[in-house]
N, CA, C and O of each residue as an XYZ file, in Angstrom:
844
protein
N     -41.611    -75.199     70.604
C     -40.913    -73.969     70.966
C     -39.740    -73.704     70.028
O     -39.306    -74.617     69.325
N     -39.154    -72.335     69.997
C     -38.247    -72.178     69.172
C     -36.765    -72.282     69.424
O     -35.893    -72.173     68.562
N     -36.537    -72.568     71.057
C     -35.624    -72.775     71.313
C     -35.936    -73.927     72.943
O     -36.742    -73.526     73.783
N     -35.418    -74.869     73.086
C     -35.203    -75.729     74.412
C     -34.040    -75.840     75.221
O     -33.065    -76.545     74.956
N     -34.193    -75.067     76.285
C     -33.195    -75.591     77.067
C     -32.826    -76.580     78.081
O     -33.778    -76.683     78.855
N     -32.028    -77.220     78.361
C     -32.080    -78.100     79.659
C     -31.540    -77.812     80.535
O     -30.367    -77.449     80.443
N     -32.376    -77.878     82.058
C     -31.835    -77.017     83.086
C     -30.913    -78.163     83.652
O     -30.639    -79.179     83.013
N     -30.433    -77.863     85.014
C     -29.805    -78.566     86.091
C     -30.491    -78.913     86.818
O     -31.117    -77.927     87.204
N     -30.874    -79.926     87.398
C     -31.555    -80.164     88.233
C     -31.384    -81.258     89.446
O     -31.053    -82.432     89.283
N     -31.662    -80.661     90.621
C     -31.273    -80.931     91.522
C     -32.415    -81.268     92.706
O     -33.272    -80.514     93.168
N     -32.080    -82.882     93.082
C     -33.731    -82.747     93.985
C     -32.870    -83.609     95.446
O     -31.965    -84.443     95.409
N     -33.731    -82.877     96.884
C     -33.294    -83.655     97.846
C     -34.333    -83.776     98.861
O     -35.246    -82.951     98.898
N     -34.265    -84.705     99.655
C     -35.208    -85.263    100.741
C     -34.779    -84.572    102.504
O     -33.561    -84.506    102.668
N     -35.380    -84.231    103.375
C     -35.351    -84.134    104.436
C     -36.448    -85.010    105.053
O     -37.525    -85.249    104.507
N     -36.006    -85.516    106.398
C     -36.477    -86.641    107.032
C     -36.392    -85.952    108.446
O     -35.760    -86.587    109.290
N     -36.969    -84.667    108.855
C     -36.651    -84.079    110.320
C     -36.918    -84.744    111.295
O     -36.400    -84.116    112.219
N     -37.435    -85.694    111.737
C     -38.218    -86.830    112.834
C     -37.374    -87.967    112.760
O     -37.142    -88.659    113.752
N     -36.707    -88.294    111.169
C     -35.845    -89.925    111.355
C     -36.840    -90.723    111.643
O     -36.926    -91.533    112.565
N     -37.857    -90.371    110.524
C     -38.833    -92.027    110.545
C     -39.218    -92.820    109.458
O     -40.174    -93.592    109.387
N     -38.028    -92.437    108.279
C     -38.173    -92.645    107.287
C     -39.213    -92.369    106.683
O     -39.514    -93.378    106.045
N     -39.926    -91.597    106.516
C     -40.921    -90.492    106.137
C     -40.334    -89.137    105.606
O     -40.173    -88.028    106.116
N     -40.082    -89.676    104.389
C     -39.831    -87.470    103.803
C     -40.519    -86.443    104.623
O     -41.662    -86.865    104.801
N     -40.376    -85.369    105.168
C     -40.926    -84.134    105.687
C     -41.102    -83.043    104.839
O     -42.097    -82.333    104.694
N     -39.780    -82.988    104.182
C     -39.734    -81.726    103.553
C     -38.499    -82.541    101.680
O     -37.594    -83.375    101.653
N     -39.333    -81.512    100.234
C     -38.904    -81.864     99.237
C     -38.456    -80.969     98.972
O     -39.018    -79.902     99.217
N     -36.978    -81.048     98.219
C     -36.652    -79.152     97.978
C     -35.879    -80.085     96.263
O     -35.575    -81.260     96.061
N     -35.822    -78.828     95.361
C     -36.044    -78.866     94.185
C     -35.141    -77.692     93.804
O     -35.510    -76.556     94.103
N     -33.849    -77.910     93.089
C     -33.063    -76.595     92.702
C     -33.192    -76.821     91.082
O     -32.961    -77.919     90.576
N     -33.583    -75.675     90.320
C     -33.215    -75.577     88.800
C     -32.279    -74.605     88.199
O     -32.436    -73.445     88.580
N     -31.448    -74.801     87.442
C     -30.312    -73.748     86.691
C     -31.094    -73.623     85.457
O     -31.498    -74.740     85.130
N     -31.416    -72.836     84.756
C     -32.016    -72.807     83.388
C     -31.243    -72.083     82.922
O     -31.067    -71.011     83.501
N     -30.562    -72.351     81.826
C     -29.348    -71.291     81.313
C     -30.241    -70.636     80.601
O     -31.374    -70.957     80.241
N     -29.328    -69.247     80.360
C     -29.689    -68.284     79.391
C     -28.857    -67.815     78.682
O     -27.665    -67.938     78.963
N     -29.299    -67.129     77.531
C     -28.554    -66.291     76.211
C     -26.896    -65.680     77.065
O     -25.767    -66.099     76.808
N     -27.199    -64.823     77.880
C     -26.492    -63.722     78.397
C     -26.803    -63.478     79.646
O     -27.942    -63.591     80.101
N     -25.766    -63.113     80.305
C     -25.894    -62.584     81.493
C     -26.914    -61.627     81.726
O     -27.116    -60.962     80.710
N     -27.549    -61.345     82.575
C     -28.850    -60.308     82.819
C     -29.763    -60.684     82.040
O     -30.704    -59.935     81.778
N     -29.663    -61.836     81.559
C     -31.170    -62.070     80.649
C     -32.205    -62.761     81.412
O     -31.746    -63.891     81.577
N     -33.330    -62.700     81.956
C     -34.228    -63.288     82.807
C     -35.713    -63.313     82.060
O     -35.994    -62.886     80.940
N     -36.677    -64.029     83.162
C     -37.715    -64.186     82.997
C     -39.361    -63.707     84.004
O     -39.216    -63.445     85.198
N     -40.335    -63.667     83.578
C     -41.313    -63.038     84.054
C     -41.952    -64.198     84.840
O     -42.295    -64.095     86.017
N     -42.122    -65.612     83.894
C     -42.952    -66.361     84.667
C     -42.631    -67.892     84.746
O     -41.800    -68.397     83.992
N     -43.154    -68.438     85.458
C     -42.539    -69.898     85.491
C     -43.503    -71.008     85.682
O     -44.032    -71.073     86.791
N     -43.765    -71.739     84.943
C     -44.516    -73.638     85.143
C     -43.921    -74.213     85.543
O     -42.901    -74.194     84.854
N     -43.828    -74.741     86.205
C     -42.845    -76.192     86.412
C     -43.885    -77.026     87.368
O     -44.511    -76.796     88.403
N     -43.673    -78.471     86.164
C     -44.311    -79.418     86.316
C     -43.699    -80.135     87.039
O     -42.698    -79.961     86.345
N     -43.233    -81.012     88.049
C     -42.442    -82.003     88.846
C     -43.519    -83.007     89.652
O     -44.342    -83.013     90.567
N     -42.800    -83.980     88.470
C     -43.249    -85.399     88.873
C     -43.066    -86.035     89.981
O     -41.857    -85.992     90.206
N     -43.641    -86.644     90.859
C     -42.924    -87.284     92.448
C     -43.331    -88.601     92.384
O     -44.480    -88.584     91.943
N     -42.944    -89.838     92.618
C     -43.384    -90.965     93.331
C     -44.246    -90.572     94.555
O     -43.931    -89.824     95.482
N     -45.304    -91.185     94.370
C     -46.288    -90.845     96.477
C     -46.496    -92.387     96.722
O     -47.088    -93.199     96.011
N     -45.737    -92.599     98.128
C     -46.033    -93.708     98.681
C     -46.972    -93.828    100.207
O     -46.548    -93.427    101.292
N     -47.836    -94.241    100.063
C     -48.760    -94.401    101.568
C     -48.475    -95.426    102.214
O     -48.283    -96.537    101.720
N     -48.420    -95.120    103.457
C     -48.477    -95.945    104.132
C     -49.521    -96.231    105.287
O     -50.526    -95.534    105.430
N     -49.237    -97.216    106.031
C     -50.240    -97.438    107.540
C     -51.685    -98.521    106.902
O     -51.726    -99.654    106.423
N     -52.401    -97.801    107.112
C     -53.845    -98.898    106.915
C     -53.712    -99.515    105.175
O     -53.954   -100.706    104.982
N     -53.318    -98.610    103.988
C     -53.459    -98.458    102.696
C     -51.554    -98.211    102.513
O     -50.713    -97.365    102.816
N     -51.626    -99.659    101.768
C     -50.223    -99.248    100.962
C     -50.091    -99.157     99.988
O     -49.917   -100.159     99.295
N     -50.111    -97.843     99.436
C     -50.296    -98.002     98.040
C     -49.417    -96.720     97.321
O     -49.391    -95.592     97.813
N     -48.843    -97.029     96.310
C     -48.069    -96.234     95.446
C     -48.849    -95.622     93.900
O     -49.804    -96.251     93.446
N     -48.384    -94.489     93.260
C     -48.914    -93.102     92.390
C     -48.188    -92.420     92.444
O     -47.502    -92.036     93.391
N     -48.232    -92.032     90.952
C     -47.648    -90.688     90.559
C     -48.478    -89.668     90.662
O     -49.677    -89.542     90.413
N     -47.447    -88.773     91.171
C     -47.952    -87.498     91.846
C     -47.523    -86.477     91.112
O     -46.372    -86.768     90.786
N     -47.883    -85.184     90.562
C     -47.765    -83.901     90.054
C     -48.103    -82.564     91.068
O     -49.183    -82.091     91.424
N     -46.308    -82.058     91.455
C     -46.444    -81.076     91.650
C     -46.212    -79.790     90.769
O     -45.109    -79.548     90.279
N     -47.520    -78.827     90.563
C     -47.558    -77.589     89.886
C     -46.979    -76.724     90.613
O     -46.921    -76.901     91.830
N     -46.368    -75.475     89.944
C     -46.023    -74.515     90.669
C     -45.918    -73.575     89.426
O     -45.217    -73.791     88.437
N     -46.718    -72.511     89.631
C     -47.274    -71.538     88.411
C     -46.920    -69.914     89.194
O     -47.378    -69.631     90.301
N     -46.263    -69.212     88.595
C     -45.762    -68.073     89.047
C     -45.402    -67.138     88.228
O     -44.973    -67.454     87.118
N     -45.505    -65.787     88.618
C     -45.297    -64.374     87.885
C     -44.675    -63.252     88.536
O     -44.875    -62.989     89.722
N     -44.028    -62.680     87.885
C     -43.084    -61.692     88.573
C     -43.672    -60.212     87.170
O     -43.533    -60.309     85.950
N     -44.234    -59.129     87.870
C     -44.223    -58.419     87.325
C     -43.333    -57.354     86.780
O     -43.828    -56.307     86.362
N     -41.977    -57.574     86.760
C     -40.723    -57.714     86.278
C     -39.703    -58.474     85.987
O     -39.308    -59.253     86.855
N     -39.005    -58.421     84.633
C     -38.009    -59.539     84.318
C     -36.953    -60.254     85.952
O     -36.263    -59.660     86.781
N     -37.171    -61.154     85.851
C     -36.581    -61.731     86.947
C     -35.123    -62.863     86.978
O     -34.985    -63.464     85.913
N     -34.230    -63.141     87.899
C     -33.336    -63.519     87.046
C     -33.777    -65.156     88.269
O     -33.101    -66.176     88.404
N     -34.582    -64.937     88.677
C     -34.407    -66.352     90.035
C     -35.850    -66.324     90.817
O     -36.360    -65.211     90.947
N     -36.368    -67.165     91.211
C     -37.432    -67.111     92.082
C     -37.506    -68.107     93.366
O     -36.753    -69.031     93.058
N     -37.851    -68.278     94.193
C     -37.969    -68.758     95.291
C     -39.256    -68.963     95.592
O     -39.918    -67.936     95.443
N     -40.198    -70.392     96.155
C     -40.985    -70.665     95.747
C     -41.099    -71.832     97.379
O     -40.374    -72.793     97.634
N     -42.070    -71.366     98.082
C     -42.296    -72.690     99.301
C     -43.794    -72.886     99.599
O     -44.460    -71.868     99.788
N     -44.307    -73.918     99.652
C     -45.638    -74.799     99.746
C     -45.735    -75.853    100.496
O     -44.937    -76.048    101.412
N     -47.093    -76.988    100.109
C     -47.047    -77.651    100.836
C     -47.581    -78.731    100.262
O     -48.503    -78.496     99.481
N     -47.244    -79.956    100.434
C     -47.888    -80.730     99.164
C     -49.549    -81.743    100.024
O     -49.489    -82.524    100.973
N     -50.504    -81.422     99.437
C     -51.392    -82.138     99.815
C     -51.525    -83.154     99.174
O     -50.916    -83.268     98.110
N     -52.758    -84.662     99.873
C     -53.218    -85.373     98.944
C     -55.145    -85.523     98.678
O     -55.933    -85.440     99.620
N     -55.507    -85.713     97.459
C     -56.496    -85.455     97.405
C     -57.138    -86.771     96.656
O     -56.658    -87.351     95.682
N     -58.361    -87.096     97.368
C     -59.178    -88.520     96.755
C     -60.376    -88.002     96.417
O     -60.901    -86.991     96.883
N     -60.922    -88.968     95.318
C     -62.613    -88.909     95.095
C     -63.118    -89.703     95.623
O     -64.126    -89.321     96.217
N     -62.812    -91.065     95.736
C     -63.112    -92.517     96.107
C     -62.330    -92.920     97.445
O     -61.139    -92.610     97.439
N     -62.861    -93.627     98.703
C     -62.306    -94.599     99.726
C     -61.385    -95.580     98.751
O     -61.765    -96.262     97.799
N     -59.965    -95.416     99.336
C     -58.974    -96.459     98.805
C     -59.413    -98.070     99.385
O     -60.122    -98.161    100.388
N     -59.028    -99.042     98.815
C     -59.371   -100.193     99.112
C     -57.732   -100.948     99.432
O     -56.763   -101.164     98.704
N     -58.063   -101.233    101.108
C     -56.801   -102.172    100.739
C     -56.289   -103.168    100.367
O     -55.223   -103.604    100.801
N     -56.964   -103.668     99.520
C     -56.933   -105.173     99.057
C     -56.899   -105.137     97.600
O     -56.910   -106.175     96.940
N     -56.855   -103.845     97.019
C     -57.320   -103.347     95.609
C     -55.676   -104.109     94.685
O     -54.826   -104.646     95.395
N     -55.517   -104.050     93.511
C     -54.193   -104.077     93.036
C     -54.615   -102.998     92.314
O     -55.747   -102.626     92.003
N     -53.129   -102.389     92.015
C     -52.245   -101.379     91.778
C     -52.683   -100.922     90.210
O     -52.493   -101.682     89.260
N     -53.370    -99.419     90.040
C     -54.061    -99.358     88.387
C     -52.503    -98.903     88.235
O     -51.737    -98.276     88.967
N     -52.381    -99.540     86.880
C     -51.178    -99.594     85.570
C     -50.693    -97.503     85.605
O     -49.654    -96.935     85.942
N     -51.723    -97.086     85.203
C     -52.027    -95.641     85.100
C     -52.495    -95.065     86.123
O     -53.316    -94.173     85.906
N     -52.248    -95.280     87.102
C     -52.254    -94.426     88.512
C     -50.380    -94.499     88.747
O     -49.815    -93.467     89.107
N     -49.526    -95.835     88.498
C     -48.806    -95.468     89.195
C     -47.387    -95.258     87.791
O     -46.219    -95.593     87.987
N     -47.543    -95.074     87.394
C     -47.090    -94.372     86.350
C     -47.107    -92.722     86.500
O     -48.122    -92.142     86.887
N     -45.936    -92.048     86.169
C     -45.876    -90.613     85.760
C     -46.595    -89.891     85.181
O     -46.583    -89.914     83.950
N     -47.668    -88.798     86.062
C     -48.217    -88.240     84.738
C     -47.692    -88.008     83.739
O     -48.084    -88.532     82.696
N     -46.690    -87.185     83.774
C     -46.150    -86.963     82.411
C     -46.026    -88.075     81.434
O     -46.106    -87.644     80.284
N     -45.888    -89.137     81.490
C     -45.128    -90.544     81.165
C     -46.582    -90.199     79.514
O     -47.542    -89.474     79.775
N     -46.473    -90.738     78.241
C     -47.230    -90.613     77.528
C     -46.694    -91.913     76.650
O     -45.576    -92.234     76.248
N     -48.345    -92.667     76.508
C     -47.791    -93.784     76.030
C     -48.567    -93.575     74.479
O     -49.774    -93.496     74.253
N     -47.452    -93.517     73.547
C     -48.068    -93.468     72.074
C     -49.049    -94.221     71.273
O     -49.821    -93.869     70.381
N     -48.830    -95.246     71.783
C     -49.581    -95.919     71.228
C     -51.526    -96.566     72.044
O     -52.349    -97.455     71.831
N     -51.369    -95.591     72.816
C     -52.856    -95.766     73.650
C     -53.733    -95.173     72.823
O     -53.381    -94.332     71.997
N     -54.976    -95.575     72.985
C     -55.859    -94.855     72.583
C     -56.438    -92.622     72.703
O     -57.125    -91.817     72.074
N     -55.539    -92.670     73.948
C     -55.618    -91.366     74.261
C     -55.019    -90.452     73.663
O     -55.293    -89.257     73.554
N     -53.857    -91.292     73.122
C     -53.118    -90.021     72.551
C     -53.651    -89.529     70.854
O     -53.606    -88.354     70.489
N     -54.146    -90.679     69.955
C     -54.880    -89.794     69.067
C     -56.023    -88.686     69.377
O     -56.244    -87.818     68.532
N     -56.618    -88.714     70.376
C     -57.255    -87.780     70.609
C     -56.751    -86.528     71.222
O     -57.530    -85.598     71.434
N     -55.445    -86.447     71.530
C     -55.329    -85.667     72.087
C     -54.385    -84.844     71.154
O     -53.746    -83.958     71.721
N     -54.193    -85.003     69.785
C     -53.214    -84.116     68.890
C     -53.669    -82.910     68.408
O     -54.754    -82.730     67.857
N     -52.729    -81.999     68.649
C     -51.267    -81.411     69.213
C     -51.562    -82.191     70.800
O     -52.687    -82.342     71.274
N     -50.347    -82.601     71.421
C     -50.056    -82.599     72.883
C     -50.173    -80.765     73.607
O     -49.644    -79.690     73.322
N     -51.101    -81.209     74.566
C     -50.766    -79.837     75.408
C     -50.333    -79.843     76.549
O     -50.069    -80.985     76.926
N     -50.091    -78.871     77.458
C     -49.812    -79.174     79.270
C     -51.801    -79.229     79.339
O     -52.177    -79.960     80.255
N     -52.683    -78.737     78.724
C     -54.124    -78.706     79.038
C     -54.532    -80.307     79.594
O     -54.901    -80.880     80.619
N     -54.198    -80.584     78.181
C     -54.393    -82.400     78.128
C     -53.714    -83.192     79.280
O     -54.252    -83.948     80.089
N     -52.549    -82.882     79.178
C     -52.049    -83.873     80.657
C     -52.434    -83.334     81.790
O     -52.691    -84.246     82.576
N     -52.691    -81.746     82.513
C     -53.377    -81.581     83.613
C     -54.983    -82.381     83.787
O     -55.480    -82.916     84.778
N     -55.358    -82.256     82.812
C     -57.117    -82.898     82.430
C     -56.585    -84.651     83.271
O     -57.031    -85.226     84.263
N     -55.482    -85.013     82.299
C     -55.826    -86.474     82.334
C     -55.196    -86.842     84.050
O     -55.544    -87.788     84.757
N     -54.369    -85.948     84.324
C     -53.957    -86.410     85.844
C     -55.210    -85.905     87.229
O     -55.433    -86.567     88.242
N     -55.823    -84.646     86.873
C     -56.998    -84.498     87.885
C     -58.321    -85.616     87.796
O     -59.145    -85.829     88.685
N     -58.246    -86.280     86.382
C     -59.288    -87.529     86.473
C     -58.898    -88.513     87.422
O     -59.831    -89.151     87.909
N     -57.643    -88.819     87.840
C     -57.480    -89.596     88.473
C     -58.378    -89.863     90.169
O     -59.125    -89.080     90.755
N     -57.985    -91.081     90.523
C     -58.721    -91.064     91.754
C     -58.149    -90.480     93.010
O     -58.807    -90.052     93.958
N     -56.905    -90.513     92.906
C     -55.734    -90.182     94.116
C     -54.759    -89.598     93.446
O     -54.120    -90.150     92.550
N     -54.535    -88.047     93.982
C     -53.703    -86.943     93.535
C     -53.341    -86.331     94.400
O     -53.871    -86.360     95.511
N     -52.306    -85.601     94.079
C     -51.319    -84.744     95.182
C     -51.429    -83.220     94.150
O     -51.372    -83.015     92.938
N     -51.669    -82.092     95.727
C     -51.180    -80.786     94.507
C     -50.062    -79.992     95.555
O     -49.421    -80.356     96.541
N     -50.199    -78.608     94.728
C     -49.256    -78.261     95.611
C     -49.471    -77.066     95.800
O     -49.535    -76.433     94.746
N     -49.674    -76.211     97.122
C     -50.125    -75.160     97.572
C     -49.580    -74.357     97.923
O     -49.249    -74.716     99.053
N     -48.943    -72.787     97.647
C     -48.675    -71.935     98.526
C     -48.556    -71.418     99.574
O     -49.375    -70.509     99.704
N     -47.813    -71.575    100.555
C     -48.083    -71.044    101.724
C     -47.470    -69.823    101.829
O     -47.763    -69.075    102.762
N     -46.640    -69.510    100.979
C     -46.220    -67.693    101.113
C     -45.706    -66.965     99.747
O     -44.718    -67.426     99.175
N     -46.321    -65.932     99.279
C     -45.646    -65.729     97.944
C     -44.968    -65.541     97.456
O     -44.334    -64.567     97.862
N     -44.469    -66.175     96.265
C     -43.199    -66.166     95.446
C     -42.013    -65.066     95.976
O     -42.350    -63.902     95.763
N     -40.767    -65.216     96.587
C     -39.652    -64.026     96.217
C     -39.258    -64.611     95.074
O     -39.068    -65.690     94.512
N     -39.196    -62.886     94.918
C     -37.966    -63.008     92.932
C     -37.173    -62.610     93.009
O     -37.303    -61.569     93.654
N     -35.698    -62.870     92.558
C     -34.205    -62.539     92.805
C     -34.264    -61.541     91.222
O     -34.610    -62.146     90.207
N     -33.947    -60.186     91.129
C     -33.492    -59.397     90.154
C     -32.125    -59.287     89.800
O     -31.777    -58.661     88.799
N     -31.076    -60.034     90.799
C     -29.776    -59.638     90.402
C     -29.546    -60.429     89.629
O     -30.016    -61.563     89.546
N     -28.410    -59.655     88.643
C     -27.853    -60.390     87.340
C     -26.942    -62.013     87.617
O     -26.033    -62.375     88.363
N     -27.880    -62.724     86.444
C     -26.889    -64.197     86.589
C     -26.823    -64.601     85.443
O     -27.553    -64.293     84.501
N     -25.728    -65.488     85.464
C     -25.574    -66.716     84.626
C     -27.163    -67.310     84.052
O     -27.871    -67.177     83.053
N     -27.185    -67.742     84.840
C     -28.405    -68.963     84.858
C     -29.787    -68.583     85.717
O     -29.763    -68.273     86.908
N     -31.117    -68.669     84.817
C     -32.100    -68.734     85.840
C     -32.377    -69.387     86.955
O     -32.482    -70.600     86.772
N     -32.532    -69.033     88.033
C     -32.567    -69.872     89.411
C     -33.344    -70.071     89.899
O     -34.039    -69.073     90.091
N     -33.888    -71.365     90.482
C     -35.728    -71.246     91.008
C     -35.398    -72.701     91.873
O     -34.861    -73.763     91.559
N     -36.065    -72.118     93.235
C     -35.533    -73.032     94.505
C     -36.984    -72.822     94.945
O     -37.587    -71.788     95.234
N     -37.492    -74.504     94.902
C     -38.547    -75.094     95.483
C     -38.696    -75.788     97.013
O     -38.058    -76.695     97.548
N     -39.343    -75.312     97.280
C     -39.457    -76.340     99.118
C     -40.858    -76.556     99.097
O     -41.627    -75.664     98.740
N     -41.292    -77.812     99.498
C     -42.354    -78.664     99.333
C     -42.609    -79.228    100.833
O     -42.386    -80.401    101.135
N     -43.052    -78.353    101.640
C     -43.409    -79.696    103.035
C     -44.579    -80.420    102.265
O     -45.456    -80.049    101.484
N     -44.088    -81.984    103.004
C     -44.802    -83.097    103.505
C     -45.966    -83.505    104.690
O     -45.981    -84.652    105.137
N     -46.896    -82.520    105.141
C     -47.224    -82.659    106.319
C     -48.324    -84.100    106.425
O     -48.784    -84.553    105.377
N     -48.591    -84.587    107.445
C     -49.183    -85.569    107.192
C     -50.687    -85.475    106.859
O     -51.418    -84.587    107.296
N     -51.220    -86.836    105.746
C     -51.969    -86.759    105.155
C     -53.590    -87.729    105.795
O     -53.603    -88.899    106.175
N     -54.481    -87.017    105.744
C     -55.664    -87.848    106.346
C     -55.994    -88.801    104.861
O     -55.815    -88.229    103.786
N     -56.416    -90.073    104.867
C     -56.707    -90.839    103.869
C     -57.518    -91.739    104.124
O     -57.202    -92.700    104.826
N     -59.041    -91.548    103.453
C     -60.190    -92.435    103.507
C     -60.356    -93.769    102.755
O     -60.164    -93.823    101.540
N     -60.750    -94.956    103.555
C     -60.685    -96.240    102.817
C     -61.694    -97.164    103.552
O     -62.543    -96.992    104.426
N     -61.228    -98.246    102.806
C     -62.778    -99.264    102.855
C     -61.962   -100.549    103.858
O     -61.063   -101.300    103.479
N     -62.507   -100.501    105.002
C     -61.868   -101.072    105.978
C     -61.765   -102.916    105.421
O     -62.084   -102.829    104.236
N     -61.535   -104.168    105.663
C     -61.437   -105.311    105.718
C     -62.866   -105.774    106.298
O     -63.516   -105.233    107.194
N     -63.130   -106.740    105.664
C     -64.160   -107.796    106.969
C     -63.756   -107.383    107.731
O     -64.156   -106.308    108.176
N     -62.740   -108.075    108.248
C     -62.152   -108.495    109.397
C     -61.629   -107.566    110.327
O     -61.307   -107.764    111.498
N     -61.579   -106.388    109.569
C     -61.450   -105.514    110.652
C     -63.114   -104.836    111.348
O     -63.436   -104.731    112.532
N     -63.783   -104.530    110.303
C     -65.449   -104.099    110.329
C     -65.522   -105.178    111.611
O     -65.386   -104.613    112.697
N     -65.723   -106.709    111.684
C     -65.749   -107.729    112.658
C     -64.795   -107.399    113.751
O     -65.229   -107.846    114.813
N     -63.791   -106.856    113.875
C     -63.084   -106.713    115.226
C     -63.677   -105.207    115.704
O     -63.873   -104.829    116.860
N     -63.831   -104.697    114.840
C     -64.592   -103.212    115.510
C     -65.450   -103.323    116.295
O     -65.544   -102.867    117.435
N     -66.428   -104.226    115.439
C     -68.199   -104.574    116.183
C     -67.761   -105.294    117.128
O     -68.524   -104.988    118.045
N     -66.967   -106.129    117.577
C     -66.654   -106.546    118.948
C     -66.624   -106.112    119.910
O     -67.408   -106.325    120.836
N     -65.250   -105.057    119.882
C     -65.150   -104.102    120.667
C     -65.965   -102.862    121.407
O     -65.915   -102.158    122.415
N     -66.823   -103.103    120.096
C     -68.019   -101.854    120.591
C     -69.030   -102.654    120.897
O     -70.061   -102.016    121.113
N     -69.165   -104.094    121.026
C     -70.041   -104.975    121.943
C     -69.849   -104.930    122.915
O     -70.729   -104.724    123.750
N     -68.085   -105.183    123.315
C     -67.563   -105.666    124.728
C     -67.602   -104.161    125.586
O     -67.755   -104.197    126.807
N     -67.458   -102.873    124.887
C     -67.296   -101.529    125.413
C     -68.804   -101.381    126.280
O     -68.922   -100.909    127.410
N     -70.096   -102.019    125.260
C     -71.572   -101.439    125.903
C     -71.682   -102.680    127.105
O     -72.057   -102.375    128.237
N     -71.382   -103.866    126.817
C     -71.741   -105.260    127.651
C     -70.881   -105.222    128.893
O     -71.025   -106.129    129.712
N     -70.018   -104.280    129.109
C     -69.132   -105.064    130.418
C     -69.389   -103.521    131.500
O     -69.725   -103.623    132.680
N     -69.189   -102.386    130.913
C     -70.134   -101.717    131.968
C     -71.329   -101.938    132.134
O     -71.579   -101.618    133.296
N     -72.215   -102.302    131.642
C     -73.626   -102.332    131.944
C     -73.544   -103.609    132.777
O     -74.324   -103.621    133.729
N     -72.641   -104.867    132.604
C     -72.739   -105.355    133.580
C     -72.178   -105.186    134.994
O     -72.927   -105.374    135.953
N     -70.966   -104.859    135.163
C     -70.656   -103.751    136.347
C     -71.557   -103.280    137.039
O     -71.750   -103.523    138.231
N     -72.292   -102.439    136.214
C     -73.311   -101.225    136.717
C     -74.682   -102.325    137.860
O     -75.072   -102.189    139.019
N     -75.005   -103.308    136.782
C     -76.055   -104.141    137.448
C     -75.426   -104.916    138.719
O     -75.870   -104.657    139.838
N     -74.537   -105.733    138.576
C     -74.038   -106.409    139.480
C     -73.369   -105.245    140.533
O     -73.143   -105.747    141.635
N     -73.066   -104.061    140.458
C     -73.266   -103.210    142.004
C     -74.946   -102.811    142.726
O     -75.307   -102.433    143.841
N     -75.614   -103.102    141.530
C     -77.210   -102.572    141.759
C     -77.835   -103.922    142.618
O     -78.786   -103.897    143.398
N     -76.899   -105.249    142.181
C     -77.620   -106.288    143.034
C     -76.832   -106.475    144.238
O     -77.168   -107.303    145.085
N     -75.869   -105.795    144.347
C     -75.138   -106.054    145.811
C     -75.895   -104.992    146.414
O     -76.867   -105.381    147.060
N     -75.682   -103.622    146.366
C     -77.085   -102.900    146.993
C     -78.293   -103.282    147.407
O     -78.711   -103.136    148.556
N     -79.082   -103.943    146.191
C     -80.009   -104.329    146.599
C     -80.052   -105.827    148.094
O     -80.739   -105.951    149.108
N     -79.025   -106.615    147.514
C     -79.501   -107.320    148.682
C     -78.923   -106.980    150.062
O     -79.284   -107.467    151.134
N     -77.886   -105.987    149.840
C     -77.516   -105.936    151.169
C     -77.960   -104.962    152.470
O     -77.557   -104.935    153.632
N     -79.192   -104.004    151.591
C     -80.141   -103.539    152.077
C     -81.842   -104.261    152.559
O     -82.859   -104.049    153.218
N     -81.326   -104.989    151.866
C     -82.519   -106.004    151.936
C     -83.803   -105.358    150.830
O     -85.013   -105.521    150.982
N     -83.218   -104.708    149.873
C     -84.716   -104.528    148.972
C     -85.296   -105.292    148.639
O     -86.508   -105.096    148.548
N     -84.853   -106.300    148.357
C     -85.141   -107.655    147.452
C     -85.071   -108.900    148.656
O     -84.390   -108.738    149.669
N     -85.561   -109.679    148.506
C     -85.818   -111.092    149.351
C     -85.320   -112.334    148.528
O     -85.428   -113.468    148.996
């Protein structure tokens, strides 16, 4: 680019329940500009997150939230709220260890890998490609569209809110749990059915069907 700026940036957590569980991610950026009233039409912003799971699968990944937007007029600020999902190809394993390059930053680019000669010039193409290969990803969805602030500022302004809602996550249970399941669903069919019989033989003999 012909010119780079560095914004301000500002990130914070809400925990509405107090269960140490993030709920909600909010994300403030200042992007300076030339001059006052000078704004913009559209906005990328890539933001990297740590994702930690918990419960059956504990397992940690870097996560990429997108947020791609247009204002069909110069704009000096945007406002921007979603929701962050997670998305698998594969049942997680809980017994698996931790891939090197899952829990690493997408963005993170290591020079000297094999990937990166193939990938010259660097694009945002290339790193979206290489983070949707992954097995376990987070995106980030719209739930209402963009407001754009037109009044004159200092600084471009763009305020992100990200709920957390909770996530369904498929995996490859333990022996040992597969073995406590099949138990239970032994002891669930075996103890009514015996119930059921042992009232069928008090009936029976106390009618005298049986001798």
């Amino acid at each position: 680019p012909k010119q780079v700026r560095v914004p301000i940036v500002r990130s914070s957590v809400e925990d509405k329940n107090r269960d140490g569980v993030a709920d909600m991610l909010k994300l403030t950026l200042e992007i300076p500009t030339d001059t006052v009233g000078s704004s913009f039409r559209s906005l990328l912003l890539l933001a990297a997150y740590t994702v930690q799971l918990r419960g059956k699968v504990n397992e940690q990944f870097g996560g990429l939230a997108v947020v791609d937007a247009s204002s069909p007029y110069l704009a000096s600020g945007v406002w921007v709220a979603g929701k962050l999902t997670f998305r698998q190809k594969q049942p997680l394993r809980q017994d698996r260890e931790e891939i090197e390059s899952s829990v690493q930053s997408p963005l993170a680019i290591d020079w000297s890998s094999n990937w990166m000669p193939e990938h010259q010039p660097l694009t945002i193409q290339s790193l979206l490609e290489r983070y949707i290969e992954r097995n376990e990803t987070v995106h980030f969805e719209h739930e209402v569209p963009p407001i754009w602030d037109y009044s004159p500022r200092q600084n471009f302004h763009v305020q992100v809110s990200i709920d957390v809602p909770p996530q369904l996550v498929y995996y490859v249970p333990r022996a040992s749990e597969v073995l406590k399941m099949g138990w239970v669903q032994v002891l669930a069919f075996l103890l009514p059915t015996w119930l059921v019989l042992d009232c069928l033989k008090g009936v029976a003999f106390d009618h005298q069907l049986v001798e």
